[in-house]
N, C-alpha and C positions, 0 to 999 in steps of 0.2 A: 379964409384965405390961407393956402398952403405957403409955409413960407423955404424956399431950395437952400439944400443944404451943400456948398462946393468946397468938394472935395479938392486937396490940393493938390498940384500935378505930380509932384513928386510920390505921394500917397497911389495916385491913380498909375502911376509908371509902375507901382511895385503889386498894384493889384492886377496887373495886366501882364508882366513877367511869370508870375505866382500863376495865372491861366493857363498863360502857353506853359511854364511845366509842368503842370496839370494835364493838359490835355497829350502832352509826350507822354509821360508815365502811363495815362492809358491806353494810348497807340502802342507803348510797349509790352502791353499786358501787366504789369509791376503794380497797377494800380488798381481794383475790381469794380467796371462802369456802375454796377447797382450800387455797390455801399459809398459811390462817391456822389450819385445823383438821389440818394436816398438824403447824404450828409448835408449837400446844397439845400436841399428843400428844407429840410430845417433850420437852414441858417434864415433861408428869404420867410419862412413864417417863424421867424423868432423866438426859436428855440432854443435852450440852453441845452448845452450838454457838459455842463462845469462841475465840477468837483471845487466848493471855498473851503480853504485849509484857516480856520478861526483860531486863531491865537490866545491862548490865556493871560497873557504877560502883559495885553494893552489895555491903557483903559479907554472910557471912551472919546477923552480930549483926545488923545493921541490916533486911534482911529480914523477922527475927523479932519485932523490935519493930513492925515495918508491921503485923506481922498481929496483934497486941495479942494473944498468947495468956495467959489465966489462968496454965498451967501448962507448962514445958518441959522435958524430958530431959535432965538437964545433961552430956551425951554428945554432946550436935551441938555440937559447934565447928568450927572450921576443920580442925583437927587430923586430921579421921577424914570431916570431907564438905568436901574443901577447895572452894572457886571456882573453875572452871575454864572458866568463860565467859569467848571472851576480846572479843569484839563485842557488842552488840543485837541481839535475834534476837525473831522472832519466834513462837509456835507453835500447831498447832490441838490444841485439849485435848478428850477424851471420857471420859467416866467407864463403865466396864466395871465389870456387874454378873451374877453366875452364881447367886445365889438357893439356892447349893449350896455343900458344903466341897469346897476345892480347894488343890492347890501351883500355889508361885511359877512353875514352869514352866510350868503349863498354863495359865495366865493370861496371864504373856509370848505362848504360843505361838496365844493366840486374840486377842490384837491384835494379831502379824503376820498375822494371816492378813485385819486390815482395814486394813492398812497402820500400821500405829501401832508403838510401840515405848512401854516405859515410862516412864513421868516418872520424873525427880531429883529433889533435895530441893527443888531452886531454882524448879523450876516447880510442884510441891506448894504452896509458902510462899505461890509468886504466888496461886496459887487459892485459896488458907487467906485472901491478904491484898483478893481482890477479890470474893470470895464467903464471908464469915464466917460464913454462917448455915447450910450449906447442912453441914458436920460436926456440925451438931447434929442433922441427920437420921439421918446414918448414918458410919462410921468410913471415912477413905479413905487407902487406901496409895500408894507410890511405890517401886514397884518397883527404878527405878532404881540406879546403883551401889551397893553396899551396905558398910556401913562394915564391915569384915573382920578378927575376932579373932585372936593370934596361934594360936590351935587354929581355924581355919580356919570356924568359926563366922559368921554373917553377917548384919547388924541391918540394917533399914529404918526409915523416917521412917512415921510413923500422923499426919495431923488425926483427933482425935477429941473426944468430948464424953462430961464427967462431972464426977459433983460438982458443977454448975451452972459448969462452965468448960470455954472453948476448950481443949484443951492439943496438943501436940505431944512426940508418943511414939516411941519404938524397939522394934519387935517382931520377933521372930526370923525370917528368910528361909524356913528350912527347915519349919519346923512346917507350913504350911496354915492356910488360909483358912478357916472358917465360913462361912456363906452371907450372913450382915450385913454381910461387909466388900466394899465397892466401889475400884475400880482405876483409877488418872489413865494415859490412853496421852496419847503424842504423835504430834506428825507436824509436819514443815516446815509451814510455815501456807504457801499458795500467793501 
């Protein structure tokens, strides 16, 4: 069962302003019909087209409070996802979706092949902390390092949504993917 998600009127009054001058700027030519129906369509298949500017200066208590999560795993600490940013950096983020169950590898091995690599916990947080709404659509992983049991076991970071809360989860590397769960790559931002 799909459960609706209602939008508040006030929200909906400014998404529907934000149209109509949309659709002026293109009646005025100001605006170019393809790179704007190009732009939509990425939005409605879930596309990023974000640049996260990752911070050196936080750690990653402070991270997690940016991203006000309801509920967190009390297994990320420093201890097992340490910091290891040692500059600013910046990076281009896309969320990978297979609509299918899959492993951690084959997922890694389809965002190399669009140049990407997997997010960390750090640049997951950023996205949890400059797109908060956007877990409550769907569950999103980060592949990246993975914090590594003494039996060789191996946990990842989940934003996901329940119980009417943001929270931020550990799920197991090896198991697979269902086809709900969506994938942060990176890449050097140019």
């Amino acid at each position: 069962m799909t459960q609706k998600i209602r939008v508040a009127d006030e929200k909906l009054g400014i998404l529907l302003r934000r149209e109509q001058d949309l659709n002026r700027r293109v009646l005025e030519g100001t605006l170019d019909i393809s790179e704007v129906l190009a732009k939509l369509q990425k939005i409605i298949e879930g596309e990023l087209e974000n640049i996260l500017s990752i911070s050196s200066s936080l750690s990653l208590s402070e991270r997690i409070t940016l991203g006000k999560y309801g509920w967190v795993n009390p297994d990320i600490t420093e201890n097992y996802f340490p910091n290891k940013i040692e500059k600013d950096c910046k990076v281009e983020c896309k969320l990978f979706h297979f609509n299918k169950s899959i492993s951690s590898e084959s997922v890694i091995a389809e965002m190399e092949k669009e140049g990407f690599k997997p997010a960390n916990i750090l640049e997951l947080l950023k996205l949890g902390e400059i797109q908060p709404e956007l877990q409550k659509q769907f569950p999103i992983v980060a592949l990246g390092p993975a914090w590594r049991l003494a039996d060789g076991s191996r946990f990842v970071p989940v934003l996901f949504f329940g119980d009417g809360r943001r929270g931020l989860n550990l799920y197991w590397f090896e198991d697979g993917w269902l086809g709900s769960y969506w994938f942060l790559g990176v890449r050097q931002a140019a």
